[in-house]
C-alpha positions in Angstrom: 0.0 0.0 0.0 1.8 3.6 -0.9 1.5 6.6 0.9 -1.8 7.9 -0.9 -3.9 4.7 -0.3 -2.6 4.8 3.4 -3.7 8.6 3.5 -7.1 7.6 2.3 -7.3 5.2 4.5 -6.8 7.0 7.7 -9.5 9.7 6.1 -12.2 7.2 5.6 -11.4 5.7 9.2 -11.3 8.6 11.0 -14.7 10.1 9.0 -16.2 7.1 10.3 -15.2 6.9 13.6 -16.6 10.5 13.6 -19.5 9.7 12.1 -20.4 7.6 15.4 -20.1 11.0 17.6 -22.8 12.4 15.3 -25.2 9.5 15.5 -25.0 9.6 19.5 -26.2 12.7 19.6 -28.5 12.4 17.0 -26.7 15.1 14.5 -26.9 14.8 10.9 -23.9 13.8 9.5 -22.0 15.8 6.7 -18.8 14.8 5.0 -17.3 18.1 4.3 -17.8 20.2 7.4 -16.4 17.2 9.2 -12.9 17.2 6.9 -12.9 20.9 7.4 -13.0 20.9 10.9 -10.1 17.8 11.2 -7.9 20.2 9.5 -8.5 22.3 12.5 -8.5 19.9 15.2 -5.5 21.4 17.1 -7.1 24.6 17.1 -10.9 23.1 18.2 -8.9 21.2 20.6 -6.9 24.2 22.2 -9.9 26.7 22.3 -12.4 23.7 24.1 -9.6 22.8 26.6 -9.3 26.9 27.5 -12.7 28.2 27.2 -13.7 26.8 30.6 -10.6 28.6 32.0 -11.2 31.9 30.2 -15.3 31.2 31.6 -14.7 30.4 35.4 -12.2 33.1 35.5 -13.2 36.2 38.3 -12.7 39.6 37.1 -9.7 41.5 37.5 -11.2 44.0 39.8 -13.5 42.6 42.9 -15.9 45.6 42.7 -17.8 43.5 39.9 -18.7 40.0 40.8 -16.5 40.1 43.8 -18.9 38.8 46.3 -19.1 35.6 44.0 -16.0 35.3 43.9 -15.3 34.8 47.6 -18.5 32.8 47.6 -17.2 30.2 45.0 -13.7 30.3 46.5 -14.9 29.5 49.9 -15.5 26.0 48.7 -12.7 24.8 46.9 -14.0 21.3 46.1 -17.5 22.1 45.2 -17.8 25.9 45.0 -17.8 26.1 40.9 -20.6 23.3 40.6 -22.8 24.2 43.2 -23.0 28.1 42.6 -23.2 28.1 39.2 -26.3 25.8 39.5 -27.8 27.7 42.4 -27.2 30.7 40.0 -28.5 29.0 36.9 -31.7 28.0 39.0 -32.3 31.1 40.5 -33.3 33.4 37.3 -35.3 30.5 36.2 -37.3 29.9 39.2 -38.9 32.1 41.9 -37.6 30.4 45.1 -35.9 26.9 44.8 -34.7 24.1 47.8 -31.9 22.4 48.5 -33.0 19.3 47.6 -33.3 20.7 43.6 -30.1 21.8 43.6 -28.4 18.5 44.4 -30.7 17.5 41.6 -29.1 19.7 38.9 -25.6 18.7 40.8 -25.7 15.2 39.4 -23.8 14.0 42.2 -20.8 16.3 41.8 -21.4 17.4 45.5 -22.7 15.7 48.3 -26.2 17.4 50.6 -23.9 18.5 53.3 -21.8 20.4 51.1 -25.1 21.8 49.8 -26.4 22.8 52.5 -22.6 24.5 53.5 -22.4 26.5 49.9 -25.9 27.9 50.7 -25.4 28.7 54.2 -22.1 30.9 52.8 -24.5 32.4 50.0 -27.0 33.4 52.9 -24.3 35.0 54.8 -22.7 36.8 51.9 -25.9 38.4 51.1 -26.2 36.7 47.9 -28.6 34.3 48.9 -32.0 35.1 51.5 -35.1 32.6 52.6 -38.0 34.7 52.3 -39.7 32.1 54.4 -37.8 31.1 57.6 -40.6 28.0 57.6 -39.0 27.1 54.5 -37.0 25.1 52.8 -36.7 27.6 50.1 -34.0 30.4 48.8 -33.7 33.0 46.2 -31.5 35.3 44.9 -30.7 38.6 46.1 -30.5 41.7 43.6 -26.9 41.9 45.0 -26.6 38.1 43.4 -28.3 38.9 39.9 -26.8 42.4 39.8 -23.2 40.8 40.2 -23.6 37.8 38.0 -24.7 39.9 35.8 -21.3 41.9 36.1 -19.4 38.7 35.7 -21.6 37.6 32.1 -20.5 41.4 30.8 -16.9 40.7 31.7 -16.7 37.8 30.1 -18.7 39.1 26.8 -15.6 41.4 27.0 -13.2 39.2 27.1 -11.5 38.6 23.2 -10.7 34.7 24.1 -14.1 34.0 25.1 -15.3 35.9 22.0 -12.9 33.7 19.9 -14.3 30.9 21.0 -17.5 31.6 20.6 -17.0 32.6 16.9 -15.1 29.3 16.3 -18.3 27.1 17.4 -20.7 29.8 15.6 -18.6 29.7 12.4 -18.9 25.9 12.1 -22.3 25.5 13.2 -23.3 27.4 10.3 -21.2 25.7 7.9 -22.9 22.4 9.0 -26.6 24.6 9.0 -26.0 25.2 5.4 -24.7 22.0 4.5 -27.8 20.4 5.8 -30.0 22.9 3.9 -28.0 21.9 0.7 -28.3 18.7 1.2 -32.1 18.4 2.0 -33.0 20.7 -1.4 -31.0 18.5 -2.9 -32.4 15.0 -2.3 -36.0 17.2 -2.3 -34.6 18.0 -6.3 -35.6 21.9 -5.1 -31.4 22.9 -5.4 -28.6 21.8 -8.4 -29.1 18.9 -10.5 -26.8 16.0 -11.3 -23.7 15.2 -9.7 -22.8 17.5 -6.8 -20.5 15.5 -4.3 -17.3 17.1 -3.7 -14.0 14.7 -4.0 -13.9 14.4 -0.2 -17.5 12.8 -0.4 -17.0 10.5 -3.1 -13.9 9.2 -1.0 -15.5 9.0 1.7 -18.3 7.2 0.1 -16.2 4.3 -1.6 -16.7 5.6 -5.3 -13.2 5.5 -6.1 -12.2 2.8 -3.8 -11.6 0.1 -7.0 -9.3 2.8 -8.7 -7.4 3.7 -5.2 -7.0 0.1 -3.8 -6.1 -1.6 -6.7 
């Protein structure tokens, strides 16, 4: 086998095997976005492996989102998971328990833990129980006003923008990729052959003139 059937090879194997990542999540699969984005795997596979450092990083300057700050450091272990769900949860819902945030934990952190972050959150003033009957806690306006500090830092931030673009920049290529290739098989776009090279490949066509 010479260099050029091994290449083609490896292409076909690896579309496959990538294939399988789109079926488990129930995506439609496309050839050429998919060779598009392997030629820039290094780059996917930097900007995924930062963006959840550039996201969980506090502002530079405590006066905006400082109070969450100390309120997520306070628990090293479980701080991160715990507050970002109480925070997620708490512009969706009115009031919320404890026992619905170990829910949308998913066993990253244990009831007393819980029960410890909350406490911190109540004593920070980020957190109050309207009803001391209650099981029940909201957020403060200090809580919303200062996450809401923290999202416009981080719309700020050039890194986080970069990423962003990245996974908006292929998500449109696939978009239009599966527009083209529903009109197509609907006969409503082009007519006769319109696979690109990378397709045929992928799909075998030329296999007896490659392999043989």
């Amino acid at each position: 086998m010479n260099d050029f059937q091994e290449h083609v090879g490896r292409m076909q194997s690896g579309l496959k095997h990538a294939r399988k990542i789109y079926e488990s999540v129930g995506a439609r699969w496309s050839v050429t976005p998919q060779i598009f984005l392997w030629r820039l795997r290094y780059r996917a596979i930097y900007l995924f492996s930062m963006a959840g450092l550039w996201l969980s990083e506090h502002p530079k300057d405590p006066e905006f989102g400082g109070l969450i700050a100390e309120w997520r450091d306070a628990h090293v272990n479980v701080g991160t998971v715990v507050t970002r769900n109480i925070i997620a949860v708490g512009v969706t819902v009115p009031k919320f328990t404890r026992a619905l945030i170990e829910v949308r934990c998913h066993g990253k952190a244990k009831r007393t833990a819980i029960n410890a972050v909350i406490k911190t959150g109540c004593e920070l003033g980020l957190l109050e129980k309207p009803d001391k009957n209650k099981d029940e806690y909201r957020l403060t306006g200090t809580c919303i006003d200062q996450a809401f500090d923290r999202s416009l830092y981080k719309l700020l931030t050039p890194e986080i923008v970069e990423f962003a673009e990245f996974v908006v920049m292929w998500h449109s290529m696939r978009k239009n990729s599966e527009l083209v290739g529903t009109q197509e098989e609907s006969e409503l776009l082009g007519y006769g052959e319109n696979k690109s090279l990378g397709e045929d490949i992928f799909y075998g066509n030329y296999d007896e003139d490659i392999f043989k």
